[in-house]
TIPA-586985 format. One record per atom (N, C-alpha, C): atom name; residue number from 0; x negated, y negated, z; residue in three letters. Coordinates in pm, whole numbers, plus 50000, padded with zeros to 5 digits. Each point is the difference from the previous one (the first is absolute). Example, Ala and Ser with C-alpha at 12.3 -4.5 7.8 and 13.67 -1.06 7.14 Angstrom:
REM TIPA-586985
+------+------+-------+-------+-------+------+
| name | resi |  east | north |    up | resn |
+------+------+-------+-------+-------+------+
|    N |    0 | 48681 | 50569 | 50780 |  ALA |
|   CA |    0 | 50089 | 49881 | 50000 |  ALA |
|    C |    0 | 49910 | 49880 | 50000 |  ALA |
|    N |    1 | 50035 | 49895 | 49928 |  SER |
|   CA |    1 | 49918 | 49881 | 50006 |  SER |
|    C |    1 | 50077 | 49891 | 50073 |  SER |
+------+------+-------+-------+-------+------+
REM end
This chain:
REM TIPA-586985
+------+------+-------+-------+-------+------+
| name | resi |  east | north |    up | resn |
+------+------+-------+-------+-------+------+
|    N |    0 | 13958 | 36352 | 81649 |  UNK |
|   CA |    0 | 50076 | 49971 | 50119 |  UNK |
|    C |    0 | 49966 | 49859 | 50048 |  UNK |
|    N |    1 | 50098 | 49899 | 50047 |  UNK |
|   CA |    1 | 49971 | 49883 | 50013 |  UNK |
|    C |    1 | 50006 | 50003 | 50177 |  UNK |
|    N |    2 | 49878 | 49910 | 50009 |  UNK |
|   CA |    2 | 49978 | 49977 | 50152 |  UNK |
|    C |    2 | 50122 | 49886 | 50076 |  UNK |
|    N |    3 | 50017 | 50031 | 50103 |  UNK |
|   CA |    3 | 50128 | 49958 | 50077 |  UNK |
|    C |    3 | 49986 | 49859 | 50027 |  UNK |
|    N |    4 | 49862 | 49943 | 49941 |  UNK |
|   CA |    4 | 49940 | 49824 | 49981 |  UNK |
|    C |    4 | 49997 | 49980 | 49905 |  UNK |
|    N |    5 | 50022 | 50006 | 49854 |  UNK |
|   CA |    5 | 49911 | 50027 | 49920 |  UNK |
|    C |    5 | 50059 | 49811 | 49878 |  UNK |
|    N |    6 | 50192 | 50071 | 50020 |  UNK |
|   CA |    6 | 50096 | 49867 | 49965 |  UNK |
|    C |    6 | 49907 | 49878 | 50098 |  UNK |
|    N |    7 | 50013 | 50008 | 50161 |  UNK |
|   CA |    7 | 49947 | 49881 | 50075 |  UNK |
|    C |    7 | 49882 | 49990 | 49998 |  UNK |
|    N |    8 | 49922 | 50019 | 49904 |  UNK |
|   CA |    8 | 49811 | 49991 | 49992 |  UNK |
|    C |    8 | 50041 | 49895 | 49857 |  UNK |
|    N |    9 | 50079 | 50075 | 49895 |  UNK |
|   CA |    9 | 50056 | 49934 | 49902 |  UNK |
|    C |    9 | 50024 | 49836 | 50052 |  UNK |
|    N |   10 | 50128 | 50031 | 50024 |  UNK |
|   CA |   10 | 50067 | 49860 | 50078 |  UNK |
|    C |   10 | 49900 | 49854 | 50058 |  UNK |
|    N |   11 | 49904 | 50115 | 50117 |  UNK |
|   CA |   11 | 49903 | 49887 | 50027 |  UNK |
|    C |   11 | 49869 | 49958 | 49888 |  UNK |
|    N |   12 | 49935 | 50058 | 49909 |  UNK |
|   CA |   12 | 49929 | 49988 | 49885 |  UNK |
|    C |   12 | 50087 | 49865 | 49911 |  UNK |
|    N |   13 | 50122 | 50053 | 49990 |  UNK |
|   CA |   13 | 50102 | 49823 | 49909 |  UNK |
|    C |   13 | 50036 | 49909 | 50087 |  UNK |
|    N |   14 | 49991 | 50006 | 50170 |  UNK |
|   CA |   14 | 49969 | 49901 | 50069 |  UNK |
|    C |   14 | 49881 | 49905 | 49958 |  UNK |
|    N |   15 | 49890 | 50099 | 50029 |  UNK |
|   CA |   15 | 49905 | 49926 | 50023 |  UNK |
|    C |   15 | 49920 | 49955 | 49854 |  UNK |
|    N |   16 | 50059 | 50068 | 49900 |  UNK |
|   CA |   16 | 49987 | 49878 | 49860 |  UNK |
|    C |   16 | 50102 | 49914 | 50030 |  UNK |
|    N |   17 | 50096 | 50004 | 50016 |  UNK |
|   CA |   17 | 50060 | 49848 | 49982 |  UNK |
|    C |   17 | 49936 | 49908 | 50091 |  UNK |
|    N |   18 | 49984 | 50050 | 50131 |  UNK |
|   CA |   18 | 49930 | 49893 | 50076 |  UNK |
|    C |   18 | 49864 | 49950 | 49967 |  UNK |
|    N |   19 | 49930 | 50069 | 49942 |  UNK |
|   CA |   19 | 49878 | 49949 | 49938 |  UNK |
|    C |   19 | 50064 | 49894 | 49842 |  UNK |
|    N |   20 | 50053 | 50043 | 49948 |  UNK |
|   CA |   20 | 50061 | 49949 | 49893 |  UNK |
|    C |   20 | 50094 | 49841 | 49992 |  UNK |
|    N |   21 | 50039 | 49973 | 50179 |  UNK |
|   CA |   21 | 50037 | 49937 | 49989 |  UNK |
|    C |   21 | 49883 | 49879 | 50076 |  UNK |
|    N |   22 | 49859 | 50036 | 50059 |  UNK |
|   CA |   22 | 49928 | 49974 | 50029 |  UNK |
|    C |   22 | 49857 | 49885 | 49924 |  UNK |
|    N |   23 | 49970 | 50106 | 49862 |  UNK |
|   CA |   23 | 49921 | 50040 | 49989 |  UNK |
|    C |   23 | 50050 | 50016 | 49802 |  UNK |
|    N |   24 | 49911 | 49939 | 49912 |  UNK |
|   CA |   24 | 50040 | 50011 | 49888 |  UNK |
|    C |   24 | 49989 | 50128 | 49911 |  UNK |
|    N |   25 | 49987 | 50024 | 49887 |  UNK |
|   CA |   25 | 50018 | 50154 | 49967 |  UNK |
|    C |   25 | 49855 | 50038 | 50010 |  UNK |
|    N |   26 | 49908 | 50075 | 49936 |  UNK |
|   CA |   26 | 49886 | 49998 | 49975 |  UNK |
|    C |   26 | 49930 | 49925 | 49847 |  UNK |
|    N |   27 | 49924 | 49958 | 50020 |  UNK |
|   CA |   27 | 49936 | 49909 | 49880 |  UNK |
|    C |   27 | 49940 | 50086 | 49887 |  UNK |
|    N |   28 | 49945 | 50086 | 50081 |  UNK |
|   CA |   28 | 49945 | 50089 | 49901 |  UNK |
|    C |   28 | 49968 | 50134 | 50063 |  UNK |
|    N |   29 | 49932 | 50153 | 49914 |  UNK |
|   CA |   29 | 49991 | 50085 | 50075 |  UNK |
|    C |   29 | 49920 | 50010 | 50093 |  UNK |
|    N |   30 | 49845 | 49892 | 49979 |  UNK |
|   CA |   30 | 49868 | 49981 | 50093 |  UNK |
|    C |   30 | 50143 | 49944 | 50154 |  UNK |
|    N |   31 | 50053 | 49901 | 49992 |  UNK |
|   CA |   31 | 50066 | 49959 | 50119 |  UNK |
|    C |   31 | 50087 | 50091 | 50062 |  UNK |
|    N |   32 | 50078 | 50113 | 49910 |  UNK |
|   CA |   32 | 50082 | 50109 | 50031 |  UNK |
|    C |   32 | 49900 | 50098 | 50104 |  UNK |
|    N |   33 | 49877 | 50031 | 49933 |  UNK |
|   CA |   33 | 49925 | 50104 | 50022 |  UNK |
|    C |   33 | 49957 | 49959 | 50179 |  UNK |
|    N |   34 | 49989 | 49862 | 49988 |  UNK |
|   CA |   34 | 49937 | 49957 | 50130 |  UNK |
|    C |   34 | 50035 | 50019 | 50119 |  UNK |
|    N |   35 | 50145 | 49951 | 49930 |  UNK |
|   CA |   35 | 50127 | 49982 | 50184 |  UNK |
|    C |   35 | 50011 | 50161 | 50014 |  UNK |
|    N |   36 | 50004 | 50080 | 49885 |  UNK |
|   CA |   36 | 50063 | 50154 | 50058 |  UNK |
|    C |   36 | 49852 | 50060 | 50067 |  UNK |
|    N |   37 | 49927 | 49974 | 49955 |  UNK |
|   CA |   37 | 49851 | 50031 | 50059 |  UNK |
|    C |   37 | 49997 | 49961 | 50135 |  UNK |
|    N |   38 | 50037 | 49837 | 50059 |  UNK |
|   CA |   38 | 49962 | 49978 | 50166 |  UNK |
|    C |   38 | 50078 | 50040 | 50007 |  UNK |
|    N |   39 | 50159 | 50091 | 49976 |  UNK |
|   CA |   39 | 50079 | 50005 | 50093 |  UNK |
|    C |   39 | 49967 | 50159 | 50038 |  UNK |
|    N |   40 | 49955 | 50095 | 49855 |  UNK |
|   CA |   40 | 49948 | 50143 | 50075 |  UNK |
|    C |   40 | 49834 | 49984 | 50084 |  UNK |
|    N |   41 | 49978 | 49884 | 49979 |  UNK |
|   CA |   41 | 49905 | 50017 | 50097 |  UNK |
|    C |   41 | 50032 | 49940 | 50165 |  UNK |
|    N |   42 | 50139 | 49936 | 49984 |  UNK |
|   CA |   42 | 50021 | 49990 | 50134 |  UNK |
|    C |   42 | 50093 | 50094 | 50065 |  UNK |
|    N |   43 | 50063 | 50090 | 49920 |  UNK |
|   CA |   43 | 50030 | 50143 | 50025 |  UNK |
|    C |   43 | 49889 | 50101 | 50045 |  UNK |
|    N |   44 | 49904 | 49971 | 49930 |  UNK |
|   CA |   44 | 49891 | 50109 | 50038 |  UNK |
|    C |   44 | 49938 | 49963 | 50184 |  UNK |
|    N |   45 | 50013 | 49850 | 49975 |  UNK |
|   CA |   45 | 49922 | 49990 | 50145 |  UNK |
|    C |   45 | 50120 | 50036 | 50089 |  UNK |
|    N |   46 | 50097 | 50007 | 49983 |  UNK |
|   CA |   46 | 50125 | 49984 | 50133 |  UNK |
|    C |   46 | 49973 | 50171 | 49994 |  UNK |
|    N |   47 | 49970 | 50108 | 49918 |  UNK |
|   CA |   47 | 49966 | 50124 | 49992 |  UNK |
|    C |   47 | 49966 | 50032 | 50035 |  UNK |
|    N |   48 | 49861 | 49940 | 50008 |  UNK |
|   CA |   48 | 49850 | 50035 | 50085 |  UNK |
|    C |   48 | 50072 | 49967 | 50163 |  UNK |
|    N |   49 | 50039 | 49864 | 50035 |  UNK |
|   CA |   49 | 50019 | 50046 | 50113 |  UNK |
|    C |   49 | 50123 | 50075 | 50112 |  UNK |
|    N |   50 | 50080 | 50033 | 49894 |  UNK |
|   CA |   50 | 50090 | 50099 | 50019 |  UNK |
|    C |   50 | 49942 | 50105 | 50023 |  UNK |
|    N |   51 | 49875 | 50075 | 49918 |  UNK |
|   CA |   51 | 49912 | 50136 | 49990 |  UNK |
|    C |   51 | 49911 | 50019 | 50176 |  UNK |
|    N |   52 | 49976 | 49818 | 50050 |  UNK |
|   CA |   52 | 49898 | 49976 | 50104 |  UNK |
|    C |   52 | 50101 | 50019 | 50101 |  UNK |
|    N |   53 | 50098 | 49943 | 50020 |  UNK |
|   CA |   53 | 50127 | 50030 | 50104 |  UNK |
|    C |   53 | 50004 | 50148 | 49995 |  UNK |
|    N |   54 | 50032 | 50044 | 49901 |  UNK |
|   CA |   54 | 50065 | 50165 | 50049 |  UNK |
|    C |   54 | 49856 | 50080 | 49970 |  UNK |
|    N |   55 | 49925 | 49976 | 50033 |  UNK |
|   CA |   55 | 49882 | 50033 | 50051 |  UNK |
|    C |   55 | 49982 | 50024 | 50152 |  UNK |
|    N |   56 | 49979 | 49886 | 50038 |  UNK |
|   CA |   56 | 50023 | 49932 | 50129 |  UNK |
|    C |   56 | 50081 | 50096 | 50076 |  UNK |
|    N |   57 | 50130 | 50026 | 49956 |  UNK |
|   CA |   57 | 50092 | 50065 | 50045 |  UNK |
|    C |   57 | 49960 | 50166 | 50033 |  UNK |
|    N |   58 | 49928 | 50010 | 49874 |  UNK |
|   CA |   58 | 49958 | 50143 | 50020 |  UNK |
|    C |   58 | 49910 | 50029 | 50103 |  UNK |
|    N |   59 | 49921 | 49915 | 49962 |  UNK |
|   CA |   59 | 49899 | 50030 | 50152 |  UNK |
|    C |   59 | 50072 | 49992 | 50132 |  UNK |
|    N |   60 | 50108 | 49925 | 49999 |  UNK |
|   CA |   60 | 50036 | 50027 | 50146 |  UNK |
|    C |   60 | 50094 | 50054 | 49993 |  UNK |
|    N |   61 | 50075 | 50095 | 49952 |  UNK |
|   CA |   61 | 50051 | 50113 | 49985 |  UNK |
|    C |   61 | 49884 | 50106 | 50044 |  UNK |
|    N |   62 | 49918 | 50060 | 49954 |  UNK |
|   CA |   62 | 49915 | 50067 | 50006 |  UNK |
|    C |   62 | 49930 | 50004 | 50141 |  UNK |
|    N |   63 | 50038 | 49847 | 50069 |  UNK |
|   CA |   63 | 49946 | 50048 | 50144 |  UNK |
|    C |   63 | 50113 | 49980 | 50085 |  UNK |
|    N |   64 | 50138 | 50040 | 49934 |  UNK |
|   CA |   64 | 50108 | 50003 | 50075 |  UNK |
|    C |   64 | 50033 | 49916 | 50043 |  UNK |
|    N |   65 | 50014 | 49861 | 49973 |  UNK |
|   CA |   65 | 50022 | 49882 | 50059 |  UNK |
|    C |   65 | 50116 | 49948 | 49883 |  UNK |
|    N |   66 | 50058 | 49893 | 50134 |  UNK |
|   CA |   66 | 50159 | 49987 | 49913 |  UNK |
|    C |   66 | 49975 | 49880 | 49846 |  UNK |
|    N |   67 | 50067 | 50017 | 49915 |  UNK |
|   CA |   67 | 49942 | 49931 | 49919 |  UNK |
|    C |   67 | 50113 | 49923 | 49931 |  UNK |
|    N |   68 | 50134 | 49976 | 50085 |  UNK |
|   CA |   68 | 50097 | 49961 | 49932 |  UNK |
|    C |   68 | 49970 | 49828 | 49900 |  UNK |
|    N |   69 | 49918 | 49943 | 50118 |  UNK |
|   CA |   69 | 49948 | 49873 | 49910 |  UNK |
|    C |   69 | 49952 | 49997 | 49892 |  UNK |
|    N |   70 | 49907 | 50095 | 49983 |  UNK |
|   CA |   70 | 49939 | 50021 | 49878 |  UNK |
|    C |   70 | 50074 | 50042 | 49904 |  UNK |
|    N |   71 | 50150 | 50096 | 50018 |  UNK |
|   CA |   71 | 50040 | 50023 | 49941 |  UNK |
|    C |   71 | 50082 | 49880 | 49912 |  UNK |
|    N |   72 | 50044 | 49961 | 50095 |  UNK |
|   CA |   72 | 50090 | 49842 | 49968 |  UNK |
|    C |   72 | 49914 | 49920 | 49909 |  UNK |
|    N |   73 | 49866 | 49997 | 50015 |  UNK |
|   CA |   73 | 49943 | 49905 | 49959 |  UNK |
|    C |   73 | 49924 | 50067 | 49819 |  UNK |
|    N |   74 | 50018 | 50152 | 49993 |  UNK |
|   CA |   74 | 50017 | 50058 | 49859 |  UNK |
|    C |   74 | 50086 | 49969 | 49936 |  UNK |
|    N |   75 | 50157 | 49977 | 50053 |  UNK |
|   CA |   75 | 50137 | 49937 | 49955 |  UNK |
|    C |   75 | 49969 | 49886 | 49929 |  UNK |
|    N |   76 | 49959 | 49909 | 50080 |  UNK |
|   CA |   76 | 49985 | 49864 | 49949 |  UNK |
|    C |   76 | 49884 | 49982 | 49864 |  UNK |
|    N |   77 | 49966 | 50087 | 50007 |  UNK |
|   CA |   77 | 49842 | 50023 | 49912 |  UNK |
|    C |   77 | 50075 | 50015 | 49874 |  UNK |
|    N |   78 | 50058 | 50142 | 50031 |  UNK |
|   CA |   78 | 50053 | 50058 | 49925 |  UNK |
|    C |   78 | 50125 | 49885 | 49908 |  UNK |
|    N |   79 | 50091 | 49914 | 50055 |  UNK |
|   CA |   79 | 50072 | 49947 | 49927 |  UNK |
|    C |   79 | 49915 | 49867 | 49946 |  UNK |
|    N |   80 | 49900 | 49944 | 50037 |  UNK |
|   CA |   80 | 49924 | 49902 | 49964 |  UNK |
|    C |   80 | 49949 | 50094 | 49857 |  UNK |
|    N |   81 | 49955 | 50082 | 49976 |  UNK |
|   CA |   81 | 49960 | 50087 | 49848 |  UNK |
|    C |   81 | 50129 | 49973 | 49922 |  UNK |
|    N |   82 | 50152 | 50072 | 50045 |  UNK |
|   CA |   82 | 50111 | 50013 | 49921 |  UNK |
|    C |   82 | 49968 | 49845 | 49951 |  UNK |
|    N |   83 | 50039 | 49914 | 50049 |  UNK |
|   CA |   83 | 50014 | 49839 | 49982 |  UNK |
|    C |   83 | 49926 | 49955 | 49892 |  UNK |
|    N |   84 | 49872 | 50075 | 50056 |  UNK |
|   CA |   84 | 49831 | 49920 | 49867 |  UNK |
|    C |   84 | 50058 | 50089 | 49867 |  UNK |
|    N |   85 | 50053 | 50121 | 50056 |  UNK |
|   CA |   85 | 50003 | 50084 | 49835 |  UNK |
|    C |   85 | 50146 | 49985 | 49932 |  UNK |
|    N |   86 | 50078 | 49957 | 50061 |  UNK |
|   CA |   86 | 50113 | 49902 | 49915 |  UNK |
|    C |   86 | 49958 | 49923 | 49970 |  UNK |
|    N |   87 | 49879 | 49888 | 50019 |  UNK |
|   CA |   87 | 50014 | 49910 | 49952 |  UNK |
|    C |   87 | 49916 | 50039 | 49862 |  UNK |
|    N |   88 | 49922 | 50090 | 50025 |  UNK |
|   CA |   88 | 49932 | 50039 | 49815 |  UNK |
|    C |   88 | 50067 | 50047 | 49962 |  UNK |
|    N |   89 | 50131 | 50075 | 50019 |  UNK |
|   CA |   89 | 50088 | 50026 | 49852 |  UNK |
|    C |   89 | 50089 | 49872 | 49957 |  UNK |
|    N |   90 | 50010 | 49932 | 50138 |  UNK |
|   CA |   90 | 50060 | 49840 | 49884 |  UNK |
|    C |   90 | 49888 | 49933 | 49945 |  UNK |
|    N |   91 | 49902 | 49984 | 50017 |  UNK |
|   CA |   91 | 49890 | 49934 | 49945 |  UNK |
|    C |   91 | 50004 | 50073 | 49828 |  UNK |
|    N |   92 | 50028 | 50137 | 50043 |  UNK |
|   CA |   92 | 49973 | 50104 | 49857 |  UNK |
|    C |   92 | 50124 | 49958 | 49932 |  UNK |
|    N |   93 | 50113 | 49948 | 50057 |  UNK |
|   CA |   93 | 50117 | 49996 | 49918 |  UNK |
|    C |   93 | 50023 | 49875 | 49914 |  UNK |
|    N |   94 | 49879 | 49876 | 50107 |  UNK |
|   CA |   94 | 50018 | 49879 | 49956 |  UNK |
|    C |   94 | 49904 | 49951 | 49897 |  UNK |
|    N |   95 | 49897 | 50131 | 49980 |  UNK |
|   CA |   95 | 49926 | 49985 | 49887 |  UNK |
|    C |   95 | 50026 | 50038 | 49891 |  UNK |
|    N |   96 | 50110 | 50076 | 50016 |  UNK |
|   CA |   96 | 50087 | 50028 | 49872 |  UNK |
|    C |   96 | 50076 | 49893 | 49959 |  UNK |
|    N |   97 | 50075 | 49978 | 50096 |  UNK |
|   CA |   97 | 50086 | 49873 | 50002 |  UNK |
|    C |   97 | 49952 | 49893 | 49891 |  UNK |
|    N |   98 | 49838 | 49955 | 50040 |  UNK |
|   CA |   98 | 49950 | 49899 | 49981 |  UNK |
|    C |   98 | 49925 | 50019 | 49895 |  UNK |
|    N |   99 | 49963 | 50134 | 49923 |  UNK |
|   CA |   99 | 49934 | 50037 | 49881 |  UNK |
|    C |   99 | 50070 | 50052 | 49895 |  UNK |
|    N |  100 | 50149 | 50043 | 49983 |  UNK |
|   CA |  100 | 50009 | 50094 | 49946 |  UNK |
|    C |  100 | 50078 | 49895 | 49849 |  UNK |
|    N |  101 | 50046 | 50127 | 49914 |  UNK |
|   CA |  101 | 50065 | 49891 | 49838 |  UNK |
|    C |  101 | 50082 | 49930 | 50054 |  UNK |
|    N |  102 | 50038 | 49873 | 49918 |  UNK |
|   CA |  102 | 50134 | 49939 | 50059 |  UNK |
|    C |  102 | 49945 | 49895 | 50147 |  UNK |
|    N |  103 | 50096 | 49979 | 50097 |  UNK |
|   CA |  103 | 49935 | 49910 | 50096 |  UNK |
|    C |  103 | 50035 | 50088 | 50120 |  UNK |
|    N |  104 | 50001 | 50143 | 49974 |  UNK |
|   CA |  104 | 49944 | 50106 | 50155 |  UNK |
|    C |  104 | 50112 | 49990 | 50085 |  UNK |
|    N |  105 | 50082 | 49934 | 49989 |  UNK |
|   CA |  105 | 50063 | 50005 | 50122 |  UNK |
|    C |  105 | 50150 | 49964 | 49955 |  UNK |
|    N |  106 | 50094 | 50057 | 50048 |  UNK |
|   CA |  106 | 50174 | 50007 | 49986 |  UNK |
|    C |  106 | 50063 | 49896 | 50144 |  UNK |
|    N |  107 | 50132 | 50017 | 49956 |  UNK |
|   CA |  107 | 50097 | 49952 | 50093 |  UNK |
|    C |  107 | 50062 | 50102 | 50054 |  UNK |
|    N |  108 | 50094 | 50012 | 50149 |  UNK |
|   CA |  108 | 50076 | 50085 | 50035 |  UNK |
|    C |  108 | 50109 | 49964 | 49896 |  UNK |
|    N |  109 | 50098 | 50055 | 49982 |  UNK |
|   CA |  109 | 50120 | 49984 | 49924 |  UNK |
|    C |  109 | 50115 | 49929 | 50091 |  UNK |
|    N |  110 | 49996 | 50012 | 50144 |  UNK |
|   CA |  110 | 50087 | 50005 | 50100 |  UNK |
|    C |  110 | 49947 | 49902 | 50072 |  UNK |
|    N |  111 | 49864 | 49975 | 50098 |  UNK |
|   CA |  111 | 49974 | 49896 | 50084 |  UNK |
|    C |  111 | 49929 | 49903 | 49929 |  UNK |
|    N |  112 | 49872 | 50049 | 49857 |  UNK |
|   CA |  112 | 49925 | 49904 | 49923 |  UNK |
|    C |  112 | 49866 | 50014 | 50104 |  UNK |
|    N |  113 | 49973 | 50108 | 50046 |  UNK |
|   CA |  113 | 49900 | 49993 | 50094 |  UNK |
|    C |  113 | 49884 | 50057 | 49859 |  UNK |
|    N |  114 | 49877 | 49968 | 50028 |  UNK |
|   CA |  114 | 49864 | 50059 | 49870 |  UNK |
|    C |  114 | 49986 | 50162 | 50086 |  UNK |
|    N |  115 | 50006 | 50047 | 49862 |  UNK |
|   CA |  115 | 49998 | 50151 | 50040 |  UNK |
|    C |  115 | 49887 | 50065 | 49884 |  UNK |
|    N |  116 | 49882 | 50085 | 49983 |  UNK |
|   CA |  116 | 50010 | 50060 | 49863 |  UNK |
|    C |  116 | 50032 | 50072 | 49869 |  UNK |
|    N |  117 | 49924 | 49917 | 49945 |  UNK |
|   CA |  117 | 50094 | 50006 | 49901 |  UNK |
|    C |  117 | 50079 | 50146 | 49934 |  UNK |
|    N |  118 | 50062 | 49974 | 49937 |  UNK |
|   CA |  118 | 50092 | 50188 | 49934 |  UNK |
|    C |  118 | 50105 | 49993 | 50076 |  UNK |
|    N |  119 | 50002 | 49940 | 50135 |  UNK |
|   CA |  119 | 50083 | 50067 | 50108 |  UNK |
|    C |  119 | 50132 | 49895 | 50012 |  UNK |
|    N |  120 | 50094 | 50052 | 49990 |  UNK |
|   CA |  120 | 50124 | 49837 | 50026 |  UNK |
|    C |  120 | 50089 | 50004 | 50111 |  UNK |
|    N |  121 | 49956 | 50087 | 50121 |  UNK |
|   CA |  121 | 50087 | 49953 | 50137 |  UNK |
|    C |  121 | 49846 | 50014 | 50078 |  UNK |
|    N |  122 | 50007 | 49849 | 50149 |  UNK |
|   CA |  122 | 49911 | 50068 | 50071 |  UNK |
|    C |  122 | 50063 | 50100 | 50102 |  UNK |
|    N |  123 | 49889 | 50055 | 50046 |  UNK |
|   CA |  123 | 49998 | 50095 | 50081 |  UNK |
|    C |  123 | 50168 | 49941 | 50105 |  UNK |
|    N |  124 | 49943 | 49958 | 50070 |  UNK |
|   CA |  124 | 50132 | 49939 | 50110 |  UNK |
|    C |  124 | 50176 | 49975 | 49916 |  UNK |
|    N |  125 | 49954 | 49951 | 49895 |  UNK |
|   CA |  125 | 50116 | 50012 | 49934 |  UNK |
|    C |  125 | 50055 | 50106 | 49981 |  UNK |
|    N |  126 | 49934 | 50078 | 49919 |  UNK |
|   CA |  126 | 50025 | 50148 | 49962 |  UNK |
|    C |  126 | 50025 | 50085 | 50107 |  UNK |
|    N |  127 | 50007 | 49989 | 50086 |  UNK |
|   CA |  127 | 50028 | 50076 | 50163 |  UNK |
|    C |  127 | 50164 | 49961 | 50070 |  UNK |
|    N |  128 | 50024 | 49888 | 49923 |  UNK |
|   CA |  128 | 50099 | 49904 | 50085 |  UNK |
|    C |  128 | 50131 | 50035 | 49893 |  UNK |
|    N |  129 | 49934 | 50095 | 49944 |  UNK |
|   CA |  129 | 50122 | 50049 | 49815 |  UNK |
|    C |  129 | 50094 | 50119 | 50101 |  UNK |
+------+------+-------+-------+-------+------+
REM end
C-alpha cells in the first residue's frame, strides 16, 4: 500500500539531486560518496536527537497538565527539519549512484533534458504533466 506522500517524498529526493547536482560536481570517488551521505545522516541524526528533547519537554508538561501547544509547534518544526536532513540522504544515495555507477551514471530527461538517474527517461515533473 503506498503512503499518501510517498510520489511527493519521491519528487522532493529528484529535487534535491538536481539541486545539489547543479551545485556541486558528481562524486570523485566512493571514499567522497561515502562522506557527504555520512554528514548528511549525521545531520539527520542530530535534528533527531533534538526533536526526541522537544517532545520530551512536552511530555513533562503534559504530565503536569500544563498547556503545551508551543512545544507542540516546536516538535513540528523538529519534526520537518529531520524530513529535510533525510531527503537529503536519499539524494546523496542517488547521487552516488549517479556518480559511480557503469557508463557516466547519469541520463537526460527525454522532454526538459533535466539529469535524472540513470534507466529512467522522463523526470518525475515531466511524467506527471503526461
Amino acid at each position: 500500500m503506498m503512503n499518501a506522500i510517498e510520489e511527493n517524498v519521491k519528487d522532493l529526493v529528484f529535487k534535491e539531486l538536481n539541486n545539489a547536482n547543479k551545485h556541486f560536481p558528481l562524486f570523485s570517488s566512493a571514499h567522497h560518496g561515502y562522506a557527504v551521505i555520512k554528514e548528511e545522516i549525521e545531520e539527520t541524526m542530530d535534528d533527531l536527537n533534538v526533536l526526541l528533547e522537544v517532545f520530551a519537554n512536552a511530555w513533562s508538561g503534559i504530565k503536569k497538565n500544563e498547556p503545551v501547544f508551543e512545544q507542540i509547534k516546536a516538535v513540528k518544526a523538529c519534526a520537518e527539519q529531520v524530513a529535510i536532513e533525510a531527503i537529503q540522504v536519499a539524494a546523496m544515495c542517488d547521487k552516488f549512484n549517479m556518480s559511480l555507477s557503469e557508463g557516466d551514471g547519469a541520463d537526460h530527461c527525454l522532454i526538459c533534458g533535466e539529469i535524472i538517474p540513470e534507466g529512467i527517461q522522463v523526470c518525475p515533473r515531466c511524467n506527471s504533466q503526461r
